[in-house]
mmCIF file as gemmi writes it, N, C-alpha and C atoms, coordinates in Angstrom:
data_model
loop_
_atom_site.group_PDB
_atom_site.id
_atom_site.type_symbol
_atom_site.label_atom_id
_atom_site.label_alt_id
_atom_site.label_comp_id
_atom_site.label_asym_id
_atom_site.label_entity_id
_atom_site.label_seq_id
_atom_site.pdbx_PDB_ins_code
_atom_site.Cartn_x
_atom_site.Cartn_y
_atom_site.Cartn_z
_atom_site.occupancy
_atom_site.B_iso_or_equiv
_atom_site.pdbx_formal_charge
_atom_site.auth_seq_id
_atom_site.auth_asym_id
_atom_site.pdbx_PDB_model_num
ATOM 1 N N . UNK Axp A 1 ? -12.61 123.237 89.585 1 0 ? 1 A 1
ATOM 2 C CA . UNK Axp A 1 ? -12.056 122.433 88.507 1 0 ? 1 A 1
ATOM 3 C C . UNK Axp A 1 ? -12.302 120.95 88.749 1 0 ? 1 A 1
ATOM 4 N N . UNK Axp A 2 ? -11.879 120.442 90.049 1 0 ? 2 A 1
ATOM 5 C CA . UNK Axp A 2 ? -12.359 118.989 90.238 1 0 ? 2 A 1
ATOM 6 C C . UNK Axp A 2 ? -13.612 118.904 89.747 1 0 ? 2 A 1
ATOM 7 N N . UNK Axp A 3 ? -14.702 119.456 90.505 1 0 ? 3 A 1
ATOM 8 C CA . UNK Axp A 3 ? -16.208 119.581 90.317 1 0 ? 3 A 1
ATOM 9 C C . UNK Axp A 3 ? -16.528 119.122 88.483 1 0 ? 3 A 1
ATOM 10 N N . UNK Axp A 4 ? -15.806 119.898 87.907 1 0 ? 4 A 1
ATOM 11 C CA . UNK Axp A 4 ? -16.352 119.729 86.351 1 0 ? 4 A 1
ATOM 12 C C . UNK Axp A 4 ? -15.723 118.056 86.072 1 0 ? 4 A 1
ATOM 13 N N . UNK Axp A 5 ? -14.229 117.732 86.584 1 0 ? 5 A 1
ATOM 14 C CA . UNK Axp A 5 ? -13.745 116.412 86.098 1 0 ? 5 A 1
ATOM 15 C C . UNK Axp A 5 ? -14.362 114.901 86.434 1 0 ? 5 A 1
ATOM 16 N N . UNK Axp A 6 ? -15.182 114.908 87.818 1 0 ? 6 A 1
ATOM 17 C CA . UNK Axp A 6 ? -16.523 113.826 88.808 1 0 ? 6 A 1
ATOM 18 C C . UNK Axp A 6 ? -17.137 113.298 86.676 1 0 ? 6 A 1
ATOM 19 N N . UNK Axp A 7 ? -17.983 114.385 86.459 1 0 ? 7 A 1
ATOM 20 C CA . UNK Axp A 7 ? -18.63 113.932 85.244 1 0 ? 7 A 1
ATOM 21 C C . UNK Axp A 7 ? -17.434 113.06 84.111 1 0 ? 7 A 1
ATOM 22 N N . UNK Axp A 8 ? -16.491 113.372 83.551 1 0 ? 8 A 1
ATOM 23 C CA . UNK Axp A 8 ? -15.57 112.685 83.056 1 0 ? 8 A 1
ATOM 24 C C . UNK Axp A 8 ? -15.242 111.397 83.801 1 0 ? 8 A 1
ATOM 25 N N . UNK Axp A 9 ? -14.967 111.196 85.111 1 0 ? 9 A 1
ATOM 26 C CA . UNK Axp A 9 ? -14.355 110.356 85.531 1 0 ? 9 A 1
ATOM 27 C C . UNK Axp A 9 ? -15.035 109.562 85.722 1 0 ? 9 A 1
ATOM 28 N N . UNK Axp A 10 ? -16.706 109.405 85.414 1 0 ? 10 A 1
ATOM 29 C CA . UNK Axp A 10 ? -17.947 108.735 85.597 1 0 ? 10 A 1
ATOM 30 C C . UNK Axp A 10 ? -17.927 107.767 83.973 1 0 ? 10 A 1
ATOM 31 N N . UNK Axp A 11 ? -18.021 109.039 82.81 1 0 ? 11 A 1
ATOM 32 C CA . UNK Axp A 11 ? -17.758 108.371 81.896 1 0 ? 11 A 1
ATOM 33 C C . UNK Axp A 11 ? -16.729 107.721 81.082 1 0 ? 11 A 1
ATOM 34 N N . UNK Axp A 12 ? -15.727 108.007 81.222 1 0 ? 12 A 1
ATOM 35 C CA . UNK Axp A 12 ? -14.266 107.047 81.544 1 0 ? 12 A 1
ATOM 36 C C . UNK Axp A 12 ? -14.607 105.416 82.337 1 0 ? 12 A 1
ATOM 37 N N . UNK Axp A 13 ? -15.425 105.702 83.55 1 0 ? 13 A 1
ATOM 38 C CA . UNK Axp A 13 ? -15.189 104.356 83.995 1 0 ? 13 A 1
ATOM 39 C C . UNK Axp A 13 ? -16.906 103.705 83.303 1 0 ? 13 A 1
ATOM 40 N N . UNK Axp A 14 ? -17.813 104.302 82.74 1 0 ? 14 A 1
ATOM 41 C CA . UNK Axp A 14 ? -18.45 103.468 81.585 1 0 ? 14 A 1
ATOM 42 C C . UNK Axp A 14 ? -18.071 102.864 80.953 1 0 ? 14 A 1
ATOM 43 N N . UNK Axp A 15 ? -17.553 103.849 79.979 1 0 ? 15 A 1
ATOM 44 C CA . UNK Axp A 15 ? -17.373 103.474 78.709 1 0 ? 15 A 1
ATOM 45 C C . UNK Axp A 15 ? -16.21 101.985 79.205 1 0 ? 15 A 1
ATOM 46 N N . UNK Axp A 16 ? -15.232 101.891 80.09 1 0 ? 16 A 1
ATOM 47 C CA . UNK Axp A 16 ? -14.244 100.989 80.464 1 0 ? 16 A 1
ATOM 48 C C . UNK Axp A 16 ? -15.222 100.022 80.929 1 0 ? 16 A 1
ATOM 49 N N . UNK Axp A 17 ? -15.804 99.75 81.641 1 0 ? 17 A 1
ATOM 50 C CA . UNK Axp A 17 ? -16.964 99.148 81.853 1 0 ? 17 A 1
ATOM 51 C C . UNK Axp A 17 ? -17.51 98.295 80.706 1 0 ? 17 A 1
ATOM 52 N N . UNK Axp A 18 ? -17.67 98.961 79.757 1 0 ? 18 A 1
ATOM 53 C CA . UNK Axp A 18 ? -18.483 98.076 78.773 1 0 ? 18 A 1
ATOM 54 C C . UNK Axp A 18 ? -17.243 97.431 77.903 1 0 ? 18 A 1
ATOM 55 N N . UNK Axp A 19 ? -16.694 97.806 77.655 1 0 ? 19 A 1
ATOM 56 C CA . UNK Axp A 19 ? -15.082 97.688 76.631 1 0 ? 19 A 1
ATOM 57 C C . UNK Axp A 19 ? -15.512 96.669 77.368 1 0 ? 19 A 1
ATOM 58 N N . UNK Axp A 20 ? -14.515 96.66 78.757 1 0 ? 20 A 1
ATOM 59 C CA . UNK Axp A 20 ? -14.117 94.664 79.387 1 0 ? 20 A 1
ATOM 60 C C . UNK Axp A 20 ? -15.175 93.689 79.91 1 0 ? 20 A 1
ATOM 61 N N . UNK Axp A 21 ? -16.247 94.686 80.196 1 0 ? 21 A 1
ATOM 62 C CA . UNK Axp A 21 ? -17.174 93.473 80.777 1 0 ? 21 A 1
ATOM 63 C C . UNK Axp A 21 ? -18.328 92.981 79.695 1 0 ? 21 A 1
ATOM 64 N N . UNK Axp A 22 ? -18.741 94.062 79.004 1 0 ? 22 A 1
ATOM 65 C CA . UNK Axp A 22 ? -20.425 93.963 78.437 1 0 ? 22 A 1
ATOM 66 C C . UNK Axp A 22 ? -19.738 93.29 77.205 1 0 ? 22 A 1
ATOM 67 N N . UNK Axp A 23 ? -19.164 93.902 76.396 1 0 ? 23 A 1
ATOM 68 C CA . UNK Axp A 23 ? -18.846 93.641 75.159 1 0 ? 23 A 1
ATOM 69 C C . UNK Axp A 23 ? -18.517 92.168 74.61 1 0 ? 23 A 1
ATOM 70 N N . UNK Axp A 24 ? -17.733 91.881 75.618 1 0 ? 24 A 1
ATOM 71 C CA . UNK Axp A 24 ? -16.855 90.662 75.185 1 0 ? 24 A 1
ATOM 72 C C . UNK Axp A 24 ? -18.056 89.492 75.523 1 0 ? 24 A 1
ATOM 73 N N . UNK Axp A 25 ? -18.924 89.626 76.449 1 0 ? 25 A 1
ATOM 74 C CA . UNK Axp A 25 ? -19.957 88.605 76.952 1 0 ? 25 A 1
ATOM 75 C C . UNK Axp A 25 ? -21.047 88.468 75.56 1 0 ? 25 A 1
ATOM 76 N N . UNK Axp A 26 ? -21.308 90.151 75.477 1 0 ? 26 A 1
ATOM 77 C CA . UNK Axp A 26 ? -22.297 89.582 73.763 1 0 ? 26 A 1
ATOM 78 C C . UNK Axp A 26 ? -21.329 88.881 72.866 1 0 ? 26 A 1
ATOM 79 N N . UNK Axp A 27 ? -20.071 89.561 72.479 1 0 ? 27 A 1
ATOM 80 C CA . UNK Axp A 27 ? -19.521 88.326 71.577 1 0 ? 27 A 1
ATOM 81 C C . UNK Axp A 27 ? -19.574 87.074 71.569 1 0 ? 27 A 1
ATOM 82 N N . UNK Axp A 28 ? -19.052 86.615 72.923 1 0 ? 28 A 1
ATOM 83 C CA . UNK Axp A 28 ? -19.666 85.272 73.285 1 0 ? 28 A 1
ATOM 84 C C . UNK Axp A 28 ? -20.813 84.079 73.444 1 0 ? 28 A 1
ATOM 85 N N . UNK Axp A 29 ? -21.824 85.22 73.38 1 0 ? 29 A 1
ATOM 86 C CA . UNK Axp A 29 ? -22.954 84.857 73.061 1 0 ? 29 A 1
ATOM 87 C C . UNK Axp A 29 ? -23.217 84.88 71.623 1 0 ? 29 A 1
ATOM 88 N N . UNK Axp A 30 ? -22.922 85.606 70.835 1 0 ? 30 A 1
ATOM 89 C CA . UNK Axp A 30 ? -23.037 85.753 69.494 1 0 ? 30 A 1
ATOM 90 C C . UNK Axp A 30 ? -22.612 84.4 68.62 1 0 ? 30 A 1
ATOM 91 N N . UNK Axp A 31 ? -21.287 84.103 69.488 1 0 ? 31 A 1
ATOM 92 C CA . UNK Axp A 31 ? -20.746 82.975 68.902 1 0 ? 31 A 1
ATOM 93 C C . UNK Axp A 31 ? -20.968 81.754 69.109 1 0 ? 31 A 1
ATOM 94 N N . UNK Axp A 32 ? -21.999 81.662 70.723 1 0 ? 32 A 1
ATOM 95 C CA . UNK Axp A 32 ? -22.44 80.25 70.794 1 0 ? 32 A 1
ATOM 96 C C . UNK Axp A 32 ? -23.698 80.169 70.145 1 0 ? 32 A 1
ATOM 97 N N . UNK Axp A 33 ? -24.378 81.224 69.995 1 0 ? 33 A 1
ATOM 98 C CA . UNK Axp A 33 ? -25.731 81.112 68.905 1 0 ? 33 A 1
ATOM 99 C C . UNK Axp A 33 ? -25.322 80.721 67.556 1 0 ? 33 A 1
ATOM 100 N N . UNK Axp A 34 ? -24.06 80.805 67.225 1 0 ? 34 A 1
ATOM 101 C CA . UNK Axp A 34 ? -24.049 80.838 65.828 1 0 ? 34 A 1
ATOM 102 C C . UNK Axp A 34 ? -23.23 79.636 65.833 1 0 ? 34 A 1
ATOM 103 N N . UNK Axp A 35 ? -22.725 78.679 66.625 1 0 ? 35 A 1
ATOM 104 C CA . UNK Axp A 35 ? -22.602 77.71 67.195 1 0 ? 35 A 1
ATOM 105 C C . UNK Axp A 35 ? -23.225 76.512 66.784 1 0 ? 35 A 1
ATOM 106 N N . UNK Axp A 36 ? -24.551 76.735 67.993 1 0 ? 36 A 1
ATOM 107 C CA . UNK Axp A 36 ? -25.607 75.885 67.877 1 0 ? 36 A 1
ATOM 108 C C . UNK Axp A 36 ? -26.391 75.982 66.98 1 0 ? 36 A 1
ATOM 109 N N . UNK Axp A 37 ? -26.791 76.97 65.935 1 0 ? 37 A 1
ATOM 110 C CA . UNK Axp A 37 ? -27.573 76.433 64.811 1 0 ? 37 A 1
ATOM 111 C C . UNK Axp A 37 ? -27.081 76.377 63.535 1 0 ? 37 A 1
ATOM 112 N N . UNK Axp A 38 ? -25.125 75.947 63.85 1 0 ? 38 A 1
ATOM 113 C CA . UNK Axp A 38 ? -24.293 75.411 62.656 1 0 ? 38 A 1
ATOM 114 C C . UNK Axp A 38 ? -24.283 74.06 63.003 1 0 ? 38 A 1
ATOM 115 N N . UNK Axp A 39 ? -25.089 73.546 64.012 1 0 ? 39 A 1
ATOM 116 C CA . UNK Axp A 39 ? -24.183 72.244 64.699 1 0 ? 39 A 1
ATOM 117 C C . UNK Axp A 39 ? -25.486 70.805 63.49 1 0 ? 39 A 1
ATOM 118 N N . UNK Axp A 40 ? -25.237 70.345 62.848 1 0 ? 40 A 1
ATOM 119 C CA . UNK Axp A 40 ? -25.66 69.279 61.934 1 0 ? 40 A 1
ATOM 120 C C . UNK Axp A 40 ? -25.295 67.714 62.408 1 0 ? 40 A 1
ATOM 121 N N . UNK Axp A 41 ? -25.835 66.555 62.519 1 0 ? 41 A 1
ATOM 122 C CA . UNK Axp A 41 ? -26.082 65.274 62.217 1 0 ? 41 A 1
ATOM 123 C C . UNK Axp A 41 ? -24.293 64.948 61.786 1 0 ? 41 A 1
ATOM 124 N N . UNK Axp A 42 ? -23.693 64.153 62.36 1 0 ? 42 A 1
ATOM 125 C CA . UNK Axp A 42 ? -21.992 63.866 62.117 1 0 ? 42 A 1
ATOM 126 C C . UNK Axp A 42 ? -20.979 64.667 62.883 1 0 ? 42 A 1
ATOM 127 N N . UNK Axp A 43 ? -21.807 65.902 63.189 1 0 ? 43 A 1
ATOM 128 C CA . UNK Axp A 43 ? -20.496 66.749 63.755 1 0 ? 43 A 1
ATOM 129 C C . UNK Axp A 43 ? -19.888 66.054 65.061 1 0 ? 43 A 1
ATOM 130 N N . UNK Axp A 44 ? -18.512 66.185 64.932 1 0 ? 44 A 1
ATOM 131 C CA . UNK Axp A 44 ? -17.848 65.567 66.484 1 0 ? 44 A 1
ATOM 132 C C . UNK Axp A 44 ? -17.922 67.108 67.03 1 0 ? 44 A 1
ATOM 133 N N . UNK Axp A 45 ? -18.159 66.612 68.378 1 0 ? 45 A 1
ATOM 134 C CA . UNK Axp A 45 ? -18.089 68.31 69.691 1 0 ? 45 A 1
ATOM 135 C C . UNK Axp A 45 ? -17.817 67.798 70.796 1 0 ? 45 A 1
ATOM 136 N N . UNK Axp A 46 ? -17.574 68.683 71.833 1 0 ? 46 A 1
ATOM 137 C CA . UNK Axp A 46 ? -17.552 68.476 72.821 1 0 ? 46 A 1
ATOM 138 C C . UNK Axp A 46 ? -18.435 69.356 73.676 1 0 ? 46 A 1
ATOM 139 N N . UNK Axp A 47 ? -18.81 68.76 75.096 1 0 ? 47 A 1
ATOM 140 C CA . UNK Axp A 47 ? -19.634 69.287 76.045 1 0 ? 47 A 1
ATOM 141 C C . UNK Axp A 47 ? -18.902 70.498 76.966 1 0 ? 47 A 1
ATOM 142 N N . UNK Axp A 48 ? -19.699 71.225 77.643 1 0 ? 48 A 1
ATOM 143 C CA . UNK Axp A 48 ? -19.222 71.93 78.332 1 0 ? 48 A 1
ATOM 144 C C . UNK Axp A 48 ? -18.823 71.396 79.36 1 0 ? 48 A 1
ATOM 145 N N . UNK Axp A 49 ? -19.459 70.07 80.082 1 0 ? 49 A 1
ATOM 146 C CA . UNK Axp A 49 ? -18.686 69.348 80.639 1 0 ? 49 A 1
ATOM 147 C C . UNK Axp A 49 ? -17.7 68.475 80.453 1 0 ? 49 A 1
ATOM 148 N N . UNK Axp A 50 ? -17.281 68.783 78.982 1 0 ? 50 A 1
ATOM 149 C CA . UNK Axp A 50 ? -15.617 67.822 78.498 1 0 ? 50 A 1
ATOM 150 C C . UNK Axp A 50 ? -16.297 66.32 78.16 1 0 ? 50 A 1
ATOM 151 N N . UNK Axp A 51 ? -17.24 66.215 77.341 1 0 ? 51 A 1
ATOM 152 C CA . UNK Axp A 51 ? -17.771 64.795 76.989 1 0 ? 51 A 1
ATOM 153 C C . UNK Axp A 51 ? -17.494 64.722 75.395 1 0 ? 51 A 1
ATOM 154 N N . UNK Axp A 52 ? -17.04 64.166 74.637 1 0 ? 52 A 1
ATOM 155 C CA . UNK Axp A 52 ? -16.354 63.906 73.498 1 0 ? 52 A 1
ATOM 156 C C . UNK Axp A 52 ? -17.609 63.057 72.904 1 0 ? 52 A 1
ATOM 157 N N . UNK Axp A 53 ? -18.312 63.244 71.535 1 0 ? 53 A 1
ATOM 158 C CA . UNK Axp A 53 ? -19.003 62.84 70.988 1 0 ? 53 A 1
ATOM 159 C C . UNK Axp A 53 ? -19.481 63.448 69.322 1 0 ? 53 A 1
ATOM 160 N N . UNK Axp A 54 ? -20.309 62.43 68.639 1 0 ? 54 A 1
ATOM 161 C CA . UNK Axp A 54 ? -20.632 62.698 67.67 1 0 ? 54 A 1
ATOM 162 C C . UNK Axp A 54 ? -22.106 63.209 67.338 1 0 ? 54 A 1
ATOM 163 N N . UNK Axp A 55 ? -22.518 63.996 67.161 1 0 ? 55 A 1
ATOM 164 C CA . UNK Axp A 55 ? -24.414 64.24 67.067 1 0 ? 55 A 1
ATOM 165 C C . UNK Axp A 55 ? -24.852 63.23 66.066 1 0 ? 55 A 1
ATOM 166 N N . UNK Axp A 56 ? -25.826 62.644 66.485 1 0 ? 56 A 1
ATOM 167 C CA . UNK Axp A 56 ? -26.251 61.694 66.17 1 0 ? 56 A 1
ATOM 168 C C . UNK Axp A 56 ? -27.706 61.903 65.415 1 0 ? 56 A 1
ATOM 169 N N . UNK Axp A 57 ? -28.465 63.03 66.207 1 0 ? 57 A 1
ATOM 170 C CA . UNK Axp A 57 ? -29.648 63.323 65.764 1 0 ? 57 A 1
ATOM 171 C C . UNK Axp A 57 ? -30.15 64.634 66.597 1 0 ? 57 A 1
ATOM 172 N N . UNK Axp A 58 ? -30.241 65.602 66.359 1 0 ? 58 A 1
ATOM 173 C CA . UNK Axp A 58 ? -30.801 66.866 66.467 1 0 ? 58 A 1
ATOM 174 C C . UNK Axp A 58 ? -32.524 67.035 66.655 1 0 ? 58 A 1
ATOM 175 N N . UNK Axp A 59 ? -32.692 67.158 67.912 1 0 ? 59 A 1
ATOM 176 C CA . UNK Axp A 59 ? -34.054 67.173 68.299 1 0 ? 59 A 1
ATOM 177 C C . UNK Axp A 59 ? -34.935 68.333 68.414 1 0 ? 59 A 1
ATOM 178 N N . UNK Axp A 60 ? -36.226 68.593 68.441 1 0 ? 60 A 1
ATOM 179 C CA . UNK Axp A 60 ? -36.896 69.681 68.8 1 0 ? 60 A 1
ATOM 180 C C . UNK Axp A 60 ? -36.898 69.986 70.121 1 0 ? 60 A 1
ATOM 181 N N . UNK Axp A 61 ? -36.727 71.41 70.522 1 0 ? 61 A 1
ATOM 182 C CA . UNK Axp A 61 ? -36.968 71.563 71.79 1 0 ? 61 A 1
ATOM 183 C C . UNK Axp A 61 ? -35.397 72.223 72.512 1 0 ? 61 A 1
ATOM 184 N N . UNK Axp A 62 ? -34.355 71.891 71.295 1 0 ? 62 A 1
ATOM 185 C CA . UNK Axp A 62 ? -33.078 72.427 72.009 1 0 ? 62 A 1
ATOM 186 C C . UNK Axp A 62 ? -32.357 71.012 72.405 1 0 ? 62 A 1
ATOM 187 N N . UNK Axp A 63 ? -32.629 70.329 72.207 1 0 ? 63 A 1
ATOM 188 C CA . UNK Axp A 63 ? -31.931 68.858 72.61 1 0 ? 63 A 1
ATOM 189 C C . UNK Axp A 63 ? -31.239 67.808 71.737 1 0 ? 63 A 1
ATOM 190 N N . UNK Axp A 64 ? -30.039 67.485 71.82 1 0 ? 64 A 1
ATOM 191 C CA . UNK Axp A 64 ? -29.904 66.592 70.661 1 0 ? 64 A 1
ATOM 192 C C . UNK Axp A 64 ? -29.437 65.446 71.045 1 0 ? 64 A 1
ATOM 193 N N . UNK Axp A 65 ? -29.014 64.026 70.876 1 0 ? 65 A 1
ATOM 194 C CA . UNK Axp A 65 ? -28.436 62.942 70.85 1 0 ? 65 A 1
ATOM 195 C C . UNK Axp A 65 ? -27.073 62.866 70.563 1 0 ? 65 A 1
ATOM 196 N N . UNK Axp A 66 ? -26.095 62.686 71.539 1 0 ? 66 A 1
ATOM 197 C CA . UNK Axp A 66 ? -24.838 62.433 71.035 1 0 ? 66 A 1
ATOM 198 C C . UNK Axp A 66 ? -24.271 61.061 71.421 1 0 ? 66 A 1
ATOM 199 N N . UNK Axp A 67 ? -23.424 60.521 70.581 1 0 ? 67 A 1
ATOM 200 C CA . UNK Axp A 67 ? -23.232 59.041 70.246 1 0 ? 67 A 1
ATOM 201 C C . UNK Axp A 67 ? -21.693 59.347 71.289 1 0 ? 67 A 1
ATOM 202 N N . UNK Axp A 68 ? -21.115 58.323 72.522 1 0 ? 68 A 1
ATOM 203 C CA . UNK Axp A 68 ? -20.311 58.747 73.121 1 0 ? 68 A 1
ATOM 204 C C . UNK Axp A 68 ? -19.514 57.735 72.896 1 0 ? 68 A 1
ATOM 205 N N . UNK Axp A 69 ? -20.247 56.375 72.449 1 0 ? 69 A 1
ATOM 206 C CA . UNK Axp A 69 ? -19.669 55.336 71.988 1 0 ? 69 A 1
ATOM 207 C C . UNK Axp A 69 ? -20.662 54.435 71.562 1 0 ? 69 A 1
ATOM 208 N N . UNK Axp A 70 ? -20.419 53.569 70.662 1 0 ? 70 A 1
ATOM 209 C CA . UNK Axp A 70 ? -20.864 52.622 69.679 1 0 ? 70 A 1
ATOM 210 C C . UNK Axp A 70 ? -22.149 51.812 70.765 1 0 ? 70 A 1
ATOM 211 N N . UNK Axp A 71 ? -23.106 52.022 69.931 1 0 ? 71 A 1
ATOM 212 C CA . UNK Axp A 71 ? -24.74 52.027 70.814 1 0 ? 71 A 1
ATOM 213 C C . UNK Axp A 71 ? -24.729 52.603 72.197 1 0 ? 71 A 1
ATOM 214 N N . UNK Axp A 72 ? -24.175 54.018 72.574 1 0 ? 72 A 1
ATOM 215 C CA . UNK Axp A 72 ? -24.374 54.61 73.665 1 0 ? 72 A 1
ATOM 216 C C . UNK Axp A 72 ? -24.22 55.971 73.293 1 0 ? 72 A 1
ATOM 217 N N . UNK Axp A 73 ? -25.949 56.919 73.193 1 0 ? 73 A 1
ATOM 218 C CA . UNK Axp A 73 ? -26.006 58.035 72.712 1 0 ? 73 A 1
ATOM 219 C C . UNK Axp A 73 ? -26.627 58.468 74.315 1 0 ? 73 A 1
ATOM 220 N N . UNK Axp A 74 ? -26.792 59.779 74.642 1 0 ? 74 A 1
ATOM 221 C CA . UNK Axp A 74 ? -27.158 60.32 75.956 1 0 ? 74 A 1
ATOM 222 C C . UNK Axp A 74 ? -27.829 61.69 74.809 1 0 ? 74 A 1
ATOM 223 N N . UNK Axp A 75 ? -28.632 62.188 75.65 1 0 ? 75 A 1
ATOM 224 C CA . UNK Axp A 75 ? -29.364 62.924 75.326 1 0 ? 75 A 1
ATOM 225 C C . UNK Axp A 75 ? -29.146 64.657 76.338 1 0 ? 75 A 1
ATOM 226 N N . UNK Axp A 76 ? -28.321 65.557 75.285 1 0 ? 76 A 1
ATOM 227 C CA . UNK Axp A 76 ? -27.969 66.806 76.329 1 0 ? 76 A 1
ATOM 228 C C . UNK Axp A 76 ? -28.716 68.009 75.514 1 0 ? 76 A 1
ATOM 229 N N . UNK Axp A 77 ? -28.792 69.017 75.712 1 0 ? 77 A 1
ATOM 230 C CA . UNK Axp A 77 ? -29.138 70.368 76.03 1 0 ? 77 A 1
ATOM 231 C C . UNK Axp A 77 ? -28.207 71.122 74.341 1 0 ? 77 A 1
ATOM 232 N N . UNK Axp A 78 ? -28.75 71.454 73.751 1 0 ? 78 A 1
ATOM 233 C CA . UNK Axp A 78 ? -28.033 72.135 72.741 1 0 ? 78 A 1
ATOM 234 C C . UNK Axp A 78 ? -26.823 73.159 73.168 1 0 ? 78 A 1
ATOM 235 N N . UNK Axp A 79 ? -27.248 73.705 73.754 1 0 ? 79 A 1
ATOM 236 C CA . UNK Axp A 79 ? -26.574 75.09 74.532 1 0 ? 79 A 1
ATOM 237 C C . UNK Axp A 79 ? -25.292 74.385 74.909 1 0 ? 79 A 1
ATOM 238 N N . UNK Axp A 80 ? -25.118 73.365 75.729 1 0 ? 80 A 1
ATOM 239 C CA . UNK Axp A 80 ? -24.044 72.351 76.459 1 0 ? 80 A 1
ATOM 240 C C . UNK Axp A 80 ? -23.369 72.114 75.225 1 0 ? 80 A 1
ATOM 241 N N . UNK Axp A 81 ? -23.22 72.2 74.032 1 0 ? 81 A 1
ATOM 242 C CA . UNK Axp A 81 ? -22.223 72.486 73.38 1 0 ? 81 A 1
ATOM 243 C C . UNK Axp A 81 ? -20.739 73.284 73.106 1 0 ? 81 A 1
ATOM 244 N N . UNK Axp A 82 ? -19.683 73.02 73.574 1 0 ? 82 A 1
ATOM 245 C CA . UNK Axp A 82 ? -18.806 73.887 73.662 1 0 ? 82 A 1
ATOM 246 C C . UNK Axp A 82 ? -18.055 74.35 72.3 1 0 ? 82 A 1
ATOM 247 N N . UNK Axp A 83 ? -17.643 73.087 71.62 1 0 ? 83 A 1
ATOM 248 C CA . UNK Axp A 83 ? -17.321 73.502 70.452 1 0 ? 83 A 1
ATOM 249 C C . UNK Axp A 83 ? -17.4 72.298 69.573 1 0 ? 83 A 1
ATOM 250 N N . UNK Axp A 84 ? -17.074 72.509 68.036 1 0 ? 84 A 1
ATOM 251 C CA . UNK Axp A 84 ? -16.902 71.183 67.05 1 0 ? 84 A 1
ATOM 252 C C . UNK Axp A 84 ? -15.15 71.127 67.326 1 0 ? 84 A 1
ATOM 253 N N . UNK Axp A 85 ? -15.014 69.674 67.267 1 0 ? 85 A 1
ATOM 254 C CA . UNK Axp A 85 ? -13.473 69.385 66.815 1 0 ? 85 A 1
ATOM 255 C C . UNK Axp A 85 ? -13.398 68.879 65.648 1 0 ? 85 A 1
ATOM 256 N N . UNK Axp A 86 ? -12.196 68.993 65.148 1 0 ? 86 A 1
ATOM 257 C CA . UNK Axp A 86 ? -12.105 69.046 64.271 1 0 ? 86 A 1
ATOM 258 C C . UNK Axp A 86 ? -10.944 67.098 63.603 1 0 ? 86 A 1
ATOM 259 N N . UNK Axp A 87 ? -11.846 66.685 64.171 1 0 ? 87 A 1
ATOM 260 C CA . UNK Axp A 87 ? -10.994 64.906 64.043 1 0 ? 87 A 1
ATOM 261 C C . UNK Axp A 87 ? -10.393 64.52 65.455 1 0 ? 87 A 1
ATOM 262 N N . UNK Axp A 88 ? -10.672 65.081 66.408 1 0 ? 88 A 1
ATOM 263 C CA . UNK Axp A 88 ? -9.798 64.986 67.374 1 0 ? 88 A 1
ATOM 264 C C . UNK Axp A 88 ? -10.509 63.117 67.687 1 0 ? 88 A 1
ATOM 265 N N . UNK Axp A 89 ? -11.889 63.106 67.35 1 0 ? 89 A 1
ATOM 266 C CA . UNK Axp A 89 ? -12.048 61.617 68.026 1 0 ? 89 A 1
ATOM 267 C C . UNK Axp A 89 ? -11.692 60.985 66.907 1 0 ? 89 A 1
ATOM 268 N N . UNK Axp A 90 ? -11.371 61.105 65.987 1 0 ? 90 A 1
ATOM 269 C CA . UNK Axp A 90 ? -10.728 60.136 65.088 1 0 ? 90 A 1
ATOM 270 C C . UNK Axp A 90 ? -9.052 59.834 64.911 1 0 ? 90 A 1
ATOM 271 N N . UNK Axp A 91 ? -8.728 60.368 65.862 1 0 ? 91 A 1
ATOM 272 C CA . UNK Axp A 91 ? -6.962 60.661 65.662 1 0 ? 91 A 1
ATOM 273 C C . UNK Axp A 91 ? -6.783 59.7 67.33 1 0 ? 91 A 1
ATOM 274 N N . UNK Axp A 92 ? -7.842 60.113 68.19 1 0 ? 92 A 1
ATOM 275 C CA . UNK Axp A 92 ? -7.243 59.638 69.362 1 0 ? 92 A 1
ATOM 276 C C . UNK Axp A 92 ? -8.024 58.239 69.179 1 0 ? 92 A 1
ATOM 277 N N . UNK Axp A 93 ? -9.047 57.818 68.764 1 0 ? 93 A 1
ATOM 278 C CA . UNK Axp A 93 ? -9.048 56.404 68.103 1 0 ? 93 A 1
ATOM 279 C C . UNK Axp A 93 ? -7.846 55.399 67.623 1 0 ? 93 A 1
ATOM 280 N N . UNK Axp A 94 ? -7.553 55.971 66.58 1 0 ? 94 A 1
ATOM 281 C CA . UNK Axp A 94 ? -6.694 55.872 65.723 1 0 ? 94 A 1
ATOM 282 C C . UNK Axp A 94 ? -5.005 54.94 66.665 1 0 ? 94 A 1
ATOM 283 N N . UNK Axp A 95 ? -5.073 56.186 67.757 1 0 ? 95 A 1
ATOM 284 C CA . UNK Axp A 95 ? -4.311 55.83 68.271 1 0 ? 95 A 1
ATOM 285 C C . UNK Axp A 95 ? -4.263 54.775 69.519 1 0 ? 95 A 1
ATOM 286 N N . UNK Axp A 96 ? -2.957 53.578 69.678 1 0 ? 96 A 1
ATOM 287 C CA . UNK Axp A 96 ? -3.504 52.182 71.074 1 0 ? 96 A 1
ATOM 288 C C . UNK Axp A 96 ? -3.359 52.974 71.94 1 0 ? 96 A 1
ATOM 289 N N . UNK Axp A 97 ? -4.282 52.409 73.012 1 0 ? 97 A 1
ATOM 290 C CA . UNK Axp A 97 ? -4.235 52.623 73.795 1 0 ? 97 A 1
ATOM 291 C C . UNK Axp A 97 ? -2.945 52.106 74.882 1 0 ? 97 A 1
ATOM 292 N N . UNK Axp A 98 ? -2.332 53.405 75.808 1 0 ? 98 A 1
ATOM 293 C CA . UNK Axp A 98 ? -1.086 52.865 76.459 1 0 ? 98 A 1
ATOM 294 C C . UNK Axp A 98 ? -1.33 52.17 77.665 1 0 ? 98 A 1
């Protein structure tokens, strides 16, 4: 009886396998592809290294220009996109500095 359950207990820990590990990583990927070729000229984002900016100009090659402050654009990696915010640099502008 064990003998027949080895095969079950193989595919049990697949199928669990893909549920927590595989699955959730393509989503993630799914969503930074669909990410980066929503990302347009104005959008505020941030870096994967936590750099707060506006795209400035969208380049060939995967690269774009982001404006980090007034005549200071740096040039990063499309992918290095983490997400758009949504006003966050216009609110913390907005607000003096303490």
């Amino acid at each position: 009886m064990s003998g027949l359950l080895l095969p079950v207990y193989i595919i049990i820990f697949v199928v669990l396998i893909y549920f927590v590990g595989i699955r959730p990583q393509q989503k993630r990927r799914k969503e930074m592809e669909l990410l980066s070729s929503s990302l347009r000229v104005g959008d505020e984002v941030v870096t994967t290294s936590g750099i707060y900016g506006i795209v400035s100009e969208i380049e060939e090659g995967g690269t774009l220009l982001l404006q980090i402050a007034e005549d200071v654009d740096i040039r990063i990696a499309q992918a290095s996109v983490a997400r758009k915010t949504s006003g966050e640099l216009a609110a913390a502008a907005a607000e003096p500095a303490a």
